[in-house]
matplotlib code that plots the C-alpha trace (Angstrom):
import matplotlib.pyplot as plt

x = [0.0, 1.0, 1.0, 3.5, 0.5, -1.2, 1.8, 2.5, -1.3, -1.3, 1.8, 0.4, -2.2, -0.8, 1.7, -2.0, -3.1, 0.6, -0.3, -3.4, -2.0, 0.6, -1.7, -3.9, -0.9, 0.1, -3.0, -4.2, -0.4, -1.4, -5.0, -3.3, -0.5, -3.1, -5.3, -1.8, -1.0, -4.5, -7.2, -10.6, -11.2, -7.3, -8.0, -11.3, -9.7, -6.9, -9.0, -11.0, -7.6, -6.9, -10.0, -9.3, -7.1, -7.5, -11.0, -10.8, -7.8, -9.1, -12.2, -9.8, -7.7, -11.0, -12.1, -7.9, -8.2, -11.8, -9.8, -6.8, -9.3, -11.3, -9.2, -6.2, -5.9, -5.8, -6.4, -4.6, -7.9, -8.9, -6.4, -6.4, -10.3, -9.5, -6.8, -9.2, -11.9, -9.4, -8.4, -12.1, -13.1, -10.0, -11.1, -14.7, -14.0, -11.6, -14.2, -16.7, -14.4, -13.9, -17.6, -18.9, -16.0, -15.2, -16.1, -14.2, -11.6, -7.9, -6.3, -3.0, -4.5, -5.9, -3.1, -1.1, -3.0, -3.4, 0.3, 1.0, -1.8, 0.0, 3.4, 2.3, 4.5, 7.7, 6.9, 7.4, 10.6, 11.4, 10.8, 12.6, 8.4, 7.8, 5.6]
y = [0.0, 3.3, 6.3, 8.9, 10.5, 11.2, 12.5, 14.9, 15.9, 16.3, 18.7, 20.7, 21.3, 22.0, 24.6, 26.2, 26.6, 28.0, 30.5, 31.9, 31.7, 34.0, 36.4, 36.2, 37.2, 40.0, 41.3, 41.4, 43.3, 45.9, 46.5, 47.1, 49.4, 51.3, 51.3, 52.7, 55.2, 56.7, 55.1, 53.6, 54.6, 53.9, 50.2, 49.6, 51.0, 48.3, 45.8, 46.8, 46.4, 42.8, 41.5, 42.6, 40.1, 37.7, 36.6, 35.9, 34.3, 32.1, 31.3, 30.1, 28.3, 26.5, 25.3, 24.2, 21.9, 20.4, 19.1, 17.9, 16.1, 15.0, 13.8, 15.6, 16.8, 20.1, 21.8, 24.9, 25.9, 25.8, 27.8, 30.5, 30.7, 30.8, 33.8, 35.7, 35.5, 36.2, 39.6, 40.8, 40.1, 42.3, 45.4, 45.2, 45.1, 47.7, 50.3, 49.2, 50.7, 53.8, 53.9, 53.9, 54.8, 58.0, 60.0, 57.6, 55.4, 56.4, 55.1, 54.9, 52.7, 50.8, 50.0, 48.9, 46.2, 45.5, 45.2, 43.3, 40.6, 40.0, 40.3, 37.3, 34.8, 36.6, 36.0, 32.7, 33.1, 34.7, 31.6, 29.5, 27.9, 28.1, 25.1]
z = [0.0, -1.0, 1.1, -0.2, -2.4, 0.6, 2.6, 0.2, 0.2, 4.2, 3.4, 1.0, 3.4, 5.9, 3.9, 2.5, 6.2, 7.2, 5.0, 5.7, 9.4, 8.5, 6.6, 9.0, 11.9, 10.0, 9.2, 12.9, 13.1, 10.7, 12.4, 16.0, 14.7, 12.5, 16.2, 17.7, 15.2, 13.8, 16.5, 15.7, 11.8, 11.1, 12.6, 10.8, 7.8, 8.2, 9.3, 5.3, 3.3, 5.6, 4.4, 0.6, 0.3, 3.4, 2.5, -1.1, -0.5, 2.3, 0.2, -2.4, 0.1, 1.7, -2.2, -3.0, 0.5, -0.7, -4.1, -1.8, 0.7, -2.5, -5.8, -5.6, -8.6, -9.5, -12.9, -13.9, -15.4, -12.0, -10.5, -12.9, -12.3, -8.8, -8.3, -11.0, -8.8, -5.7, -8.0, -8.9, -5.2, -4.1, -6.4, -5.8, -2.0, -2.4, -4.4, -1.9, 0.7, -1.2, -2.1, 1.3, 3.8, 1.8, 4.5, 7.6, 5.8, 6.3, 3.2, 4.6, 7.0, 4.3, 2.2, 4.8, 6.4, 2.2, 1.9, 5.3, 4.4, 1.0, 2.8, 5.2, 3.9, 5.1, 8.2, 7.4, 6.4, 8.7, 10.9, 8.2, 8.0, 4.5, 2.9]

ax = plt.figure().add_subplot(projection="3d")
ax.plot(x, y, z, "-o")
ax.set_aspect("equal")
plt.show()
């Protein structure tokens, strides 16, 4: 019986997860240090840019673990359909932010819990933990 196809599965799960973890470590960084430096509308506004990113990405994350639990196999159709729709959700939460927050949201704020969230994997190197 052969198990190394599901070995390597279980680590390219657990390297997915990693991932988010990080993201989701230095996103809750940015929204305290945006808290710190430009109080409640600074940390929503943070907290706005996180989620940009985090949540599509998660929700892509989620559907990539189904097809490891399930076949396995991955299409590159797939994937491209995937990080498209992580890209349209990222801009369409992004003008939604700049639709409704004009009068509250604190861009800087806002682009950088965007840029730590998508910076979340040097923390991982950082800890020598990449997948």
């Amino acid at each position: 019986m052969n198990r190394q196809p599901s070995r390597r599965r279980s680590g390219q799960a657990h390297g997915i997860l990693r991932v988010l973890m990080a993201q989701g470590v230095t996103g809750l960084l940015a929204v305290l240090v945006s808290w710190w430096a430009a109080g409640a509308a600074g940390a929503v506004s943070a907290f706005v840019g996180v989620a940009a990113y985090f949540v599509p990405n998660a929700l892509f994350a989620m559907h990539l673990l189904v097809g490891l639990a399930g076949s396995g196999r991955a299409s590159p159709l797939v994937f491209f359909a995937g990080e498209a729709f992580k890209l349209a959700a990222a801009i369409a939460i992004l003008w939604l932010a700049g639709w409704y927050g004009r009068d509250w949201l604190v861009w800087p704020a806002l682009l950088f819990g965007l840029l730590c969230v998508l910076k979340g994997y040097v923390l991982l190197l950082a800890l020598r933990r990449m997948p």
